[in-house]
PDB file of N, CA, C and O in Angstrom:
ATOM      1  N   UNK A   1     -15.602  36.842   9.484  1.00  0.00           N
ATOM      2  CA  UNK A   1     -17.039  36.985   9.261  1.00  0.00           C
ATOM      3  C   UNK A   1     -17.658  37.727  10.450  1.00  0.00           C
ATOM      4  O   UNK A   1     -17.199  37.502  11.570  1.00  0.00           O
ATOM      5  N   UNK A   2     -18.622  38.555  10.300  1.00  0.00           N
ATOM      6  CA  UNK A   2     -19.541  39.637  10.755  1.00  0.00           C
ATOM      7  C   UNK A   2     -19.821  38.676  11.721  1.00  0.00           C
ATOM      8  O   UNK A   2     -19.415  37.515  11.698  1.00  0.00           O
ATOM      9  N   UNK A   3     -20.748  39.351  12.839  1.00  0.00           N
ATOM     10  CA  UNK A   3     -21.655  38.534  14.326  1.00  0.00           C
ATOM     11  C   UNK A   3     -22.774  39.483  13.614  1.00  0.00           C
ATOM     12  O   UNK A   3     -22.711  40.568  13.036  1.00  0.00           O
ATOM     13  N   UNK A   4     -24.044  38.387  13.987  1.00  0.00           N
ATOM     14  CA  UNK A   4     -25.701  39.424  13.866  1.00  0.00           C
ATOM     15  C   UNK A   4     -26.108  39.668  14.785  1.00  0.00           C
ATOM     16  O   UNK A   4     -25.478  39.231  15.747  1.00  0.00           O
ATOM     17  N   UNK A   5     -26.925  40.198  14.980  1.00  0.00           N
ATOM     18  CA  UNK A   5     -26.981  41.230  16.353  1.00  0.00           C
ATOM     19  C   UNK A   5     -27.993  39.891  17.063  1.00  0.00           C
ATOM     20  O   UNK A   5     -28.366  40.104  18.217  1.00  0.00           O
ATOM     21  N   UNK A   6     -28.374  38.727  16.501  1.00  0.00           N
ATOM     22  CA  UNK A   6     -29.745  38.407  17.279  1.00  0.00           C
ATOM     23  C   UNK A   6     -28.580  36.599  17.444  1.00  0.00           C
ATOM     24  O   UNK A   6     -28.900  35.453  17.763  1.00  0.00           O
ATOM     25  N   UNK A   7     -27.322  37.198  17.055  1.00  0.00           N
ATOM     26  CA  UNK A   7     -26.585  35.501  17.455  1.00  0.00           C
ATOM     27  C   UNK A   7     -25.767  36.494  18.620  1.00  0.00           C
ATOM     28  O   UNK A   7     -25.228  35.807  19.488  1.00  0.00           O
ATOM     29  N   UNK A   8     -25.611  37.746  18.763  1.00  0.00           N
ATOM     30  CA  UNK A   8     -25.015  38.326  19.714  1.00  0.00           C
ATOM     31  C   UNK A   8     -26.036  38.064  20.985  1.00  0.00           C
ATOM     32  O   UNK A   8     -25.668  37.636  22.079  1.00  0.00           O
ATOM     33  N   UNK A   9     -27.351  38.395  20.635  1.00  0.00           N
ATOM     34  CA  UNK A   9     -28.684  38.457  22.016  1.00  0.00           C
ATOM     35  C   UNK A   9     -28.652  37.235  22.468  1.00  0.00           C
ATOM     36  O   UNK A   9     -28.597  37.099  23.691  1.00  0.00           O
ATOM     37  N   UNK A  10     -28.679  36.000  21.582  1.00  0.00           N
ATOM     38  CA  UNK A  10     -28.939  34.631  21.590  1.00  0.00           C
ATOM     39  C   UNK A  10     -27.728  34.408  22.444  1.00  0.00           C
ATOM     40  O   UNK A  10     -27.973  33.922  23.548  1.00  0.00           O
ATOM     41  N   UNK A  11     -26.555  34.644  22.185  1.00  0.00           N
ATOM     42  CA  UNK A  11     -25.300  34.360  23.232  1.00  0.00           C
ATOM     43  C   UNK A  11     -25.604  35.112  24.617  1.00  0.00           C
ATOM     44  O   UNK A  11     -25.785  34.344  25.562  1.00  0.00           O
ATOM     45  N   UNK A  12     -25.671  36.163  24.832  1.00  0.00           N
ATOM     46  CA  UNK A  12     -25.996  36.866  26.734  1.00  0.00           C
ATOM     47  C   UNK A  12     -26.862  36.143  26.963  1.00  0.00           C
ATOM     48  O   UNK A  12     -27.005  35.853  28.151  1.00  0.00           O
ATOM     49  N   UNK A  13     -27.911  35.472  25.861  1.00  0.00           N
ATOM     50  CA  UNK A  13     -29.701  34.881  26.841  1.00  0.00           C
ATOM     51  C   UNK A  13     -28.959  33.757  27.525  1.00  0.00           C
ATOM     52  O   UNK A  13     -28.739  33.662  28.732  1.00  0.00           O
ATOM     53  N   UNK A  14     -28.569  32.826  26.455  1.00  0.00           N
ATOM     54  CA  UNK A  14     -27.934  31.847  26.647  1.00  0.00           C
ATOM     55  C   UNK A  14     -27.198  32.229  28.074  1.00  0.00           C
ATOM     56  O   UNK A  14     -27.951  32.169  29.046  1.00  0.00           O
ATOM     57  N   UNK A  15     -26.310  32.479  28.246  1.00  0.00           N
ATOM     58  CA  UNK A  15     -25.477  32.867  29.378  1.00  0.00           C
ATOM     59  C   UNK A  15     -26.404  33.493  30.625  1.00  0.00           C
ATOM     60  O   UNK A  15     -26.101  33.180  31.776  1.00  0.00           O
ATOM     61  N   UNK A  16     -27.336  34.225  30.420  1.00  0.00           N
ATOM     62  CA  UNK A  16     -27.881  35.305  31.668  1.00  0.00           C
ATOM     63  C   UNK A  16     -29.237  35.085  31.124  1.00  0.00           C
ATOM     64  O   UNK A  16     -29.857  35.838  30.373  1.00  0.00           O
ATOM     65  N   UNK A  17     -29.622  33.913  31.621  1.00  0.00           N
ATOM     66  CA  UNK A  17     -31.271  34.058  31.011  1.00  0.00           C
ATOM     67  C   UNK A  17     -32.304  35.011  31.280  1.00  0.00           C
ATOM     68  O   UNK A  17     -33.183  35.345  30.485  1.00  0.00           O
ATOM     69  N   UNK A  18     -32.129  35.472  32.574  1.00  0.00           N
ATOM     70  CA  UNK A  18     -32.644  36.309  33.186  1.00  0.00           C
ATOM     71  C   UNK A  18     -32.853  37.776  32.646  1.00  0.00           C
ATOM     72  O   UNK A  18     -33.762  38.470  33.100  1.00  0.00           O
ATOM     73  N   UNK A  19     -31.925  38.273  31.590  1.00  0.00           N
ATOM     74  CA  UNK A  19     -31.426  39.162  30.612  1.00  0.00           C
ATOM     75  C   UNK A  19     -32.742  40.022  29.821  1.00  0.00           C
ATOM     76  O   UNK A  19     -33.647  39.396  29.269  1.00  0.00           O
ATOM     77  N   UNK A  20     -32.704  41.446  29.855  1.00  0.00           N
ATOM     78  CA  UNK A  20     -33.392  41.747  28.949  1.00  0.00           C
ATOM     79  C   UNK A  20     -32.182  42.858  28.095  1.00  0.00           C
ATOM     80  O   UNK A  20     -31.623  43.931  28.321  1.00  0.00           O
ATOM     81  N   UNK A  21     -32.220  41.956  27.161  1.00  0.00           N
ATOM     82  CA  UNK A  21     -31.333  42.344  26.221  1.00  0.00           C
ATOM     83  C   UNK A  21     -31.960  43.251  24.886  1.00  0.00           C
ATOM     84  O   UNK A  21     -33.079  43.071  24.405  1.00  0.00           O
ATOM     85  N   UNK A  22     -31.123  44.097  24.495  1.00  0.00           N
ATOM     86  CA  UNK A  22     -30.979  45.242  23.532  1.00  0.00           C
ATOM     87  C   UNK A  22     -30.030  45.443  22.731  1.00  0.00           C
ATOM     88  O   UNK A  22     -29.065  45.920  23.328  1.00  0.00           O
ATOM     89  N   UNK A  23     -29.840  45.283  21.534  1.00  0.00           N
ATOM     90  CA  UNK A  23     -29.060  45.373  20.696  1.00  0.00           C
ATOM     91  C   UNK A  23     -29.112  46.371  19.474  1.00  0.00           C
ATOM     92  O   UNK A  23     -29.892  46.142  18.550  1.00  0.00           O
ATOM     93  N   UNK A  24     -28.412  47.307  19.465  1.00  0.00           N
ATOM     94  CA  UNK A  24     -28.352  47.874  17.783  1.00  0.00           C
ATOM     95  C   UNK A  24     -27.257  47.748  17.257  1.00  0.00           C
ATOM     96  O   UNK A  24     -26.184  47.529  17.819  1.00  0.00           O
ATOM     97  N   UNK A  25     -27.526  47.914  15.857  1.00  0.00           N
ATOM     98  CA  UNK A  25     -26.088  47.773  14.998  1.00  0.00           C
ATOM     99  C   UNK A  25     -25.749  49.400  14.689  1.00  0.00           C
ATOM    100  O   UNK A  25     -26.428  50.136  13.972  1.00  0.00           O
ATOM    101  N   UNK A  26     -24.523  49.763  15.418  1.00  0.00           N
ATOM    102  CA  UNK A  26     -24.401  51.659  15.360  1.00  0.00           C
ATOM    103  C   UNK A  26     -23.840  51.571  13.883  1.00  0.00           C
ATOM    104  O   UNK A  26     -24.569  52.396  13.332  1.00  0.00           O
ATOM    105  N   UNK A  27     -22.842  50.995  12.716  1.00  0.00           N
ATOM    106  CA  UNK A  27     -22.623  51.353  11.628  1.00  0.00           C
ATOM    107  C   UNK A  27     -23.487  51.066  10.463  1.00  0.00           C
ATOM    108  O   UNK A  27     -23.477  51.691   9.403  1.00  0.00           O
ATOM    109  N   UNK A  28     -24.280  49.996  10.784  1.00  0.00           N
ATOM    110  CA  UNK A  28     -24.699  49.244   9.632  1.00  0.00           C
ATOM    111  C   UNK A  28     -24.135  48.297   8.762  1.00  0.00           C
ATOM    112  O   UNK A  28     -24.637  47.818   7.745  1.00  0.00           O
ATOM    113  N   UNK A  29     -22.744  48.021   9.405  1.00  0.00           N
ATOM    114  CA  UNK A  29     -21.741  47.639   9.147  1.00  0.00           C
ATOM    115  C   UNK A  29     -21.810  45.586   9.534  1.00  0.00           C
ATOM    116  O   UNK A  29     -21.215  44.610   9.076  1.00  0.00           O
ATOM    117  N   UNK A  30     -22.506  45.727  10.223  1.00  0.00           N
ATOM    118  CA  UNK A  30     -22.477  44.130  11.290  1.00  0.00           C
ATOM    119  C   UNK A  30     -21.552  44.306  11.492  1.00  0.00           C
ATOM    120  O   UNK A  30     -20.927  43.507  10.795  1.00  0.00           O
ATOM    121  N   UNK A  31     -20.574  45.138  12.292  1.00  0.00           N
ATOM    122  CA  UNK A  31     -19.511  44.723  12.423  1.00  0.00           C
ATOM    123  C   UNK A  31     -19.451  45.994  14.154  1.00  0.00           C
ATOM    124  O   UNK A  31     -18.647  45.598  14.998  1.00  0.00           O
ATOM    125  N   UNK A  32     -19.900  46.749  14.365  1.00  0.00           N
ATOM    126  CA  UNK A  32     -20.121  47.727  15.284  1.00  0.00           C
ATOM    127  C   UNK A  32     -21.296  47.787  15.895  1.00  0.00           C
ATOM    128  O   UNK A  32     -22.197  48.071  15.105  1.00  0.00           O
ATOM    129  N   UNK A  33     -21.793  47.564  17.465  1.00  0.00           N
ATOM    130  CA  UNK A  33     -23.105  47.005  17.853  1.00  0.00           C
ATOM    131  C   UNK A  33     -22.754  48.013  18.923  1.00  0.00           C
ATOM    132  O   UNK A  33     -21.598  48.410  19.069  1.00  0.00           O
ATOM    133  N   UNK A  34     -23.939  48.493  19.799  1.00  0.00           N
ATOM    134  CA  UNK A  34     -24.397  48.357  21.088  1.00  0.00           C
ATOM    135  C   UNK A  34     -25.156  47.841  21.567  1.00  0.00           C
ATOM    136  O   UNK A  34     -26.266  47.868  21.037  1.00  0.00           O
ATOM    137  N   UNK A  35     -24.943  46.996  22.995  1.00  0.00           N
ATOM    138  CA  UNK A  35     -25.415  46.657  23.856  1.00  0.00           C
ATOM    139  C   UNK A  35     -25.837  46.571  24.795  1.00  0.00           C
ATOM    140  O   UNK A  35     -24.940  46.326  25.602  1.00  0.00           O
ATOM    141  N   UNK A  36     -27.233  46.655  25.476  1.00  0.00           N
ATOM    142  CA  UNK A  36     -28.215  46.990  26.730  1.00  0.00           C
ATOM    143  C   UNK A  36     -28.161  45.768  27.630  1.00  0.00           C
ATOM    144  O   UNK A  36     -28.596  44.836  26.954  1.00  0.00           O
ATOM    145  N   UNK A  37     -27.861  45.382  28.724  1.00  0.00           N
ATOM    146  CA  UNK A  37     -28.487  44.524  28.979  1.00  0.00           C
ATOM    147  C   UNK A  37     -28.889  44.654  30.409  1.00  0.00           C
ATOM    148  O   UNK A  37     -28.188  45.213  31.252  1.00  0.00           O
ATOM    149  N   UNK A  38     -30.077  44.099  30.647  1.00  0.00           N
ATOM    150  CA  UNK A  38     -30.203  44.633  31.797  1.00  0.00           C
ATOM    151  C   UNK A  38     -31.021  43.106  32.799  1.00  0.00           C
ATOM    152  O   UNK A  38     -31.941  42.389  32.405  1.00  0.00           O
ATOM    153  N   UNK A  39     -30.249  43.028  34.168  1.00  0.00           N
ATOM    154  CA  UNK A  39     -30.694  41.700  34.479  1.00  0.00           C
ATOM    155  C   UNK A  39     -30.483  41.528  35.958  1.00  0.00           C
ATOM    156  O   UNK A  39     -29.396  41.844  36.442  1.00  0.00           O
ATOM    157  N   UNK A  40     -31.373  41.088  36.647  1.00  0.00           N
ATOM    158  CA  UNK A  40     -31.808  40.886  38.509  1.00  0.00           C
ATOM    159  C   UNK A  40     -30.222  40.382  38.699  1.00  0.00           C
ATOM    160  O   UNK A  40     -29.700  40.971  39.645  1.00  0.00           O
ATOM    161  N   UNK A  41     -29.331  39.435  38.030  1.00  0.00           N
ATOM    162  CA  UNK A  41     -28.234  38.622  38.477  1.00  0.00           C
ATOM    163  C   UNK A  41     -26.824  40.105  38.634  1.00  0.00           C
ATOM    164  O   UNK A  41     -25.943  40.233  39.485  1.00  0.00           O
ATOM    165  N   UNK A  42     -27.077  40.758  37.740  1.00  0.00           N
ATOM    166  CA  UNK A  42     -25.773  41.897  38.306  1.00  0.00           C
ATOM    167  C   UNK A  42     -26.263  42.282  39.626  1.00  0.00           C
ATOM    168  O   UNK A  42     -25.304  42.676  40.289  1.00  0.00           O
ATOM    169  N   UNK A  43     -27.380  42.335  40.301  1.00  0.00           N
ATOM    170  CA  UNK A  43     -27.476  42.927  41.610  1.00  0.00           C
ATOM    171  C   UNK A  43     -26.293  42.762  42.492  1.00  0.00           C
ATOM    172  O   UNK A  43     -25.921  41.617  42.748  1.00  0.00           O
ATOM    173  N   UNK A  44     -25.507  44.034  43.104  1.00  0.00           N
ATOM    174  CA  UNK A  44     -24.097  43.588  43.894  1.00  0.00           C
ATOM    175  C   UNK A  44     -22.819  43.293  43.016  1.00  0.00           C
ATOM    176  O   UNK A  44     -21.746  42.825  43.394  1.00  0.00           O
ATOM    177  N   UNK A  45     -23.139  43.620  41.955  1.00  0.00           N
ATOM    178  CA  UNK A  45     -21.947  43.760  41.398  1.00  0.00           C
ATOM    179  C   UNK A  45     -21.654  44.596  40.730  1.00  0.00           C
ATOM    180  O   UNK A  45     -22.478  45.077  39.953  1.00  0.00           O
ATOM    181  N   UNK A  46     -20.295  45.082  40.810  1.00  0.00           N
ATOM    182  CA  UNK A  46     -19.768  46.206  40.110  1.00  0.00           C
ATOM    183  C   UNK A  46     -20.013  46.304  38.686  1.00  0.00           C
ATOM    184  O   UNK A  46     -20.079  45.449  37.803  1.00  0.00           O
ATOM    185  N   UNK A  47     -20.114  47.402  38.688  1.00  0.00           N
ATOM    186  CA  UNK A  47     -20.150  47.305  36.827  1.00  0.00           C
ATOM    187  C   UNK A  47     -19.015  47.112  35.850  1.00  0.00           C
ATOM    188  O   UNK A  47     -19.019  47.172  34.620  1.00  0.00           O
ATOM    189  N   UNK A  48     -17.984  46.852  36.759  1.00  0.00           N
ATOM    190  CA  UNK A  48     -16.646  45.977  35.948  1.00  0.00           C
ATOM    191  C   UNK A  48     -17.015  44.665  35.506  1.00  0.00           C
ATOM    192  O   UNK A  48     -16.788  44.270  34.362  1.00  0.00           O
ATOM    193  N   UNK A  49     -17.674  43.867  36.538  1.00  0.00           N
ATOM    194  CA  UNK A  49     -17.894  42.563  36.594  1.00  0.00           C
ATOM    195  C   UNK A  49     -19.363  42.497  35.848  1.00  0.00           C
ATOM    196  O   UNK A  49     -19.541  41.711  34.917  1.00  0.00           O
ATOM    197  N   UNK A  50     -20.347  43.329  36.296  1.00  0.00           N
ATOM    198  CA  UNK A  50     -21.130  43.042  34.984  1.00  0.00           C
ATOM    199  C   UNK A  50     -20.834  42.875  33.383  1.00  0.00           C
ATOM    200  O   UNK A  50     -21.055  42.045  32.501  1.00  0.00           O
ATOM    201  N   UNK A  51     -20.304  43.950  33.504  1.00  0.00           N
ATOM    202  CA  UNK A  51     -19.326  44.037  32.114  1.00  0.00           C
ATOM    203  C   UNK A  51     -18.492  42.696  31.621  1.00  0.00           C
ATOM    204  O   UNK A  51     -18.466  42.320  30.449  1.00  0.00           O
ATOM    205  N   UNK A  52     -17.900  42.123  32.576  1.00  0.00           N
ATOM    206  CA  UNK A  52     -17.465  41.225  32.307  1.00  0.00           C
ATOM    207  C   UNK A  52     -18.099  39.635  32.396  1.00  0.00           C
ATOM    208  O   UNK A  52     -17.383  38.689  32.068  1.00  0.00           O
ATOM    209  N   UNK A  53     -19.198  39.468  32.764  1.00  0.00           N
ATOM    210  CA  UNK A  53     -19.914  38.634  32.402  1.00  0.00           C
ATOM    211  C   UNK A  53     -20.690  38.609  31.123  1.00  0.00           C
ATOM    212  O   UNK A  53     -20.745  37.559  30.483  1.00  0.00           O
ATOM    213  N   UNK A  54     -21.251  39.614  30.735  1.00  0.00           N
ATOM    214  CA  UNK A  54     -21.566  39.256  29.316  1.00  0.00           C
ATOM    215  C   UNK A  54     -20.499  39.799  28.234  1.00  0.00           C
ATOM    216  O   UNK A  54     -20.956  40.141  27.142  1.00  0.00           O
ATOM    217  N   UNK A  55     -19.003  39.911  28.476  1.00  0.00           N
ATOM    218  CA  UNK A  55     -17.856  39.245  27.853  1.00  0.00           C
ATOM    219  C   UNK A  55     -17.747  37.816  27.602  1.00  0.00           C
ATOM    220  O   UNK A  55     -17.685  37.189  26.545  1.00  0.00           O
ATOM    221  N   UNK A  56     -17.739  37.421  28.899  1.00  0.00           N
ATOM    222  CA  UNK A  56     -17.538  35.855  28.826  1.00  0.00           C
ATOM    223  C   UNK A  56     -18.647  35.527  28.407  1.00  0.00           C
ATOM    224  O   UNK A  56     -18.269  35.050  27.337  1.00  0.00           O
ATOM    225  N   UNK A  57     -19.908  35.380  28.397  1.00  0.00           N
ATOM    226  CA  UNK A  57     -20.984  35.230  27.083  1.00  0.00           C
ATOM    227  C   UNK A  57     -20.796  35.084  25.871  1.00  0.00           C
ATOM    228  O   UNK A  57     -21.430  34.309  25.154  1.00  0.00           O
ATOM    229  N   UNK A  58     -19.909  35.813  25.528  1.00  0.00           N
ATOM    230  CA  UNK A  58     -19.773  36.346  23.757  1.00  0.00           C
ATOM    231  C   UNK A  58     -18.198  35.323  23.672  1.00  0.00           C
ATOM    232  O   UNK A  58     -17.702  35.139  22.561  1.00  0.00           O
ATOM    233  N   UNK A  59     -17.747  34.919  24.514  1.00  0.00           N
ATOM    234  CA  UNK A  59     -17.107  33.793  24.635  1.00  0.00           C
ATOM    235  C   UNK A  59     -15.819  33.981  23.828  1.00  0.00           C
ATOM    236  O   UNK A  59     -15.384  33.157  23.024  1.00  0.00           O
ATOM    237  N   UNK A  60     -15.423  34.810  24.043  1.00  0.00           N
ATOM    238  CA  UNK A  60     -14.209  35.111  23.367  1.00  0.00           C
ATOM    239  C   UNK A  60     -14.198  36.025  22.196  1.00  0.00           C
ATOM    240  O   UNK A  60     -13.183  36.626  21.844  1.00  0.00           O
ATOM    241  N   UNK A  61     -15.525  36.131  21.508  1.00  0.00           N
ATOM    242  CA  UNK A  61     -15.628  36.916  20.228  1.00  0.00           C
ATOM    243  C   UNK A  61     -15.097  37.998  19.999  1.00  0.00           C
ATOM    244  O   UNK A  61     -14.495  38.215  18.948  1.00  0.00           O
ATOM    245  N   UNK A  62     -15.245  38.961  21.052  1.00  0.00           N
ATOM    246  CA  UNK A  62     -14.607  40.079  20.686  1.00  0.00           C
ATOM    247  C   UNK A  62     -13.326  40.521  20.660  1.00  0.00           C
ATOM    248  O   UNK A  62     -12.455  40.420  21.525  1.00  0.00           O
ATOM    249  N   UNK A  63     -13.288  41.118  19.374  1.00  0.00           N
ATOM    250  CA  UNK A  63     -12.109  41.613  18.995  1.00  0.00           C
ATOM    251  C   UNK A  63     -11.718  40.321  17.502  1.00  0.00           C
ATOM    252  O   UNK A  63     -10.756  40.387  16.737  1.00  0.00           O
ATOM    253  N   UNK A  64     -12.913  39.185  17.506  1.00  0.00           N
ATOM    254  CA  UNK A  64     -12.196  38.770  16.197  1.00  0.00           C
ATOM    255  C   UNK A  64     -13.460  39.223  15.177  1.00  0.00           C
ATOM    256  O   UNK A  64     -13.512  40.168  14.390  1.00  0.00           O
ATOM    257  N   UNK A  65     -14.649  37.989  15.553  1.00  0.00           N
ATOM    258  CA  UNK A  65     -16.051  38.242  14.848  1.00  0.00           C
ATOM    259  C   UNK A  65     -16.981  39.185  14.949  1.00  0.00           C
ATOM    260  O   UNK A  65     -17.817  39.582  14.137  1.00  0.00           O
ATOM    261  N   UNK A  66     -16.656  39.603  16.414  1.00  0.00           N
ATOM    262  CA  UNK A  66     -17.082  40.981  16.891  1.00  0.00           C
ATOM    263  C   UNK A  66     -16.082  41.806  17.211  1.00  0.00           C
ATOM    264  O   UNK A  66     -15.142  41.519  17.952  1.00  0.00           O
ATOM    265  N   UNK A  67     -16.309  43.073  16.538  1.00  0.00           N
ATOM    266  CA  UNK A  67     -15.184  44.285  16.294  1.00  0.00           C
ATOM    267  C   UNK A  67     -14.813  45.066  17.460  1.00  0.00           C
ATOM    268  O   UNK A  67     -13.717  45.348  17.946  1.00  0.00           O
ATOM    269  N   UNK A  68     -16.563  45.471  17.936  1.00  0.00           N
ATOM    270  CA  UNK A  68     -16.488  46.585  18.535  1.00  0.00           C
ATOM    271  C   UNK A  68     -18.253  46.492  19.617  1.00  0.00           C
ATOM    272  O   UNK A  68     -19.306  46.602  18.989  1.00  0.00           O
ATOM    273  N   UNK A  69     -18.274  46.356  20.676  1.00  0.00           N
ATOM    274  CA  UNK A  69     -19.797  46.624  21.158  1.00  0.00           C
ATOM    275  C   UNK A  69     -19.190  47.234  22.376  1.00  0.00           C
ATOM    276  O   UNK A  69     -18.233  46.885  23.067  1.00  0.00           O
ATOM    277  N   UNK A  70     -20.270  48.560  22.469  1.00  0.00           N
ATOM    278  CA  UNK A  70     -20.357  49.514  23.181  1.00  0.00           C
ATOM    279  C   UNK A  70     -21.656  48.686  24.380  1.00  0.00           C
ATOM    280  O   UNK A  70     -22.817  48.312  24.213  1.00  0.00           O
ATOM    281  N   UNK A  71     -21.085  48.683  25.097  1.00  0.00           N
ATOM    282  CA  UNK A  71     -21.767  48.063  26.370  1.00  0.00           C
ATOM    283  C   UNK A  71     -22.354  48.964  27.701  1.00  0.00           C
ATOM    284  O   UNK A  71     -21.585  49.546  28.466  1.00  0.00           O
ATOM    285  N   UNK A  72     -23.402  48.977  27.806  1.00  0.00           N
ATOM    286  CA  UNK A  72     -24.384  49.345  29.084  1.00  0.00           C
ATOM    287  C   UNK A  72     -24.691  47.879  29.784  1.00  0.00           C
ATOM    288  O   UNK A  72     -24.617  46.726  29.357  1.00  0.00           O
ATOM    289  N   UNK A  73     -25.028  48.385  30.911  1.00  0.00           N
ATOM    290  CA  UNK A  73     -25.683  47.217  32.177  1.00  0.00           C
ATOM    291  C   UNK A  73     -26.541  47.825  32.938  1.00  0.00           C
ATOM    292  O   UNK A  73     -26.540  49.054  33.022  1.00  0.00           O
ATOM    293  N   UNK A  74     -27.074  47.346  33.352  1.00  0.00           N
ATOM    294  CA  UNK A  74     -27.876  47.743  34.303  1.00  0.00           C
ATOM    295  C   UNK A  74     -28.655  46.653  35.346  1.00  0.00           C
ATOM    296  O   UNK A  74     -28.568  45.455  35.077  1.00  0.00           O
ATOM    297  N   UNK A  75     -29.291  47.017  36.341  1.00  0.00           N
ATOM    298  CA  UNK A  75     -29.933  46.222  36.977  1.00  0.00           C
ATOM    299  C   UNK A  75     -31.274  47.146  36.868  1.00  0.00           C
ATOM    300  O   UNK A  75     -31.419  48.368  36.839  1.00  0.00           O
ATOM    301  N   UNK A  76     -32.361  45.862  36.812  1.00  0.00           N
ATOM    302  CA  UNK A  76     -33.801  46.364  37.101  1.00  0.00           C
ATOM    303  C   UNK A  76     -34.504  47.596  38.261  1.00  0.00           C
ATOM    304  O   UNK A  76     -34.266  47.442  39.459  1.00  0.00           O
ATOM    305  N   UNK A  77     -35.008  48.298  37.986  1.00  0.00           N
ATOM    306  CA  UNK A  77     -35.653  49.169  38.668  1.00  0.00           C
ATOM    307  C   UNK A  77     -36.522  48.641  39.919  1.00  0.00           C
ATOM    308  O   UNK A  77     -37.161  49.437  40.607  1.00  0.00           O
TER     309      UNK A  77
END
């Protein structure tokens, strides 16, 4: 079964409250998303490890319920 893009947002908030999160669905598919997220807590960290914190957010999903999310990070301006 598909992930919706707003149980995908609801999982990073959950995890990175601090989060201003962005989500689209690129196929229309529910099954192919990108993801924005952008949050004061990556400050000092690589963007491997950002990356990999809102992995561990999605808590294992990807690659079963979630297919495919194209991931950005960022830290605040």
């Amino acid at each position: 079964m598909a992930m919706q893009a707003d149980e995908i947002e609801r999982l990073i908030r959950d995890a990175i409250p601090d989060a201003d999160v962005t989500i689209r669905d690129l196929a229309g598919d529910g099954d192919h998303y990108a993801a924005h997220v952008v949050s004061p807590s990556f400050a000092g960290m690589t963007r491997v490890k950002q990356h990999k914190a809102v992995y561990d957010a999605l808590g294992g999903r990807m690659g079963g319920e979630l297919h495919a999310l194209q991931l950005t990070t960022a830290v605040p301006n």
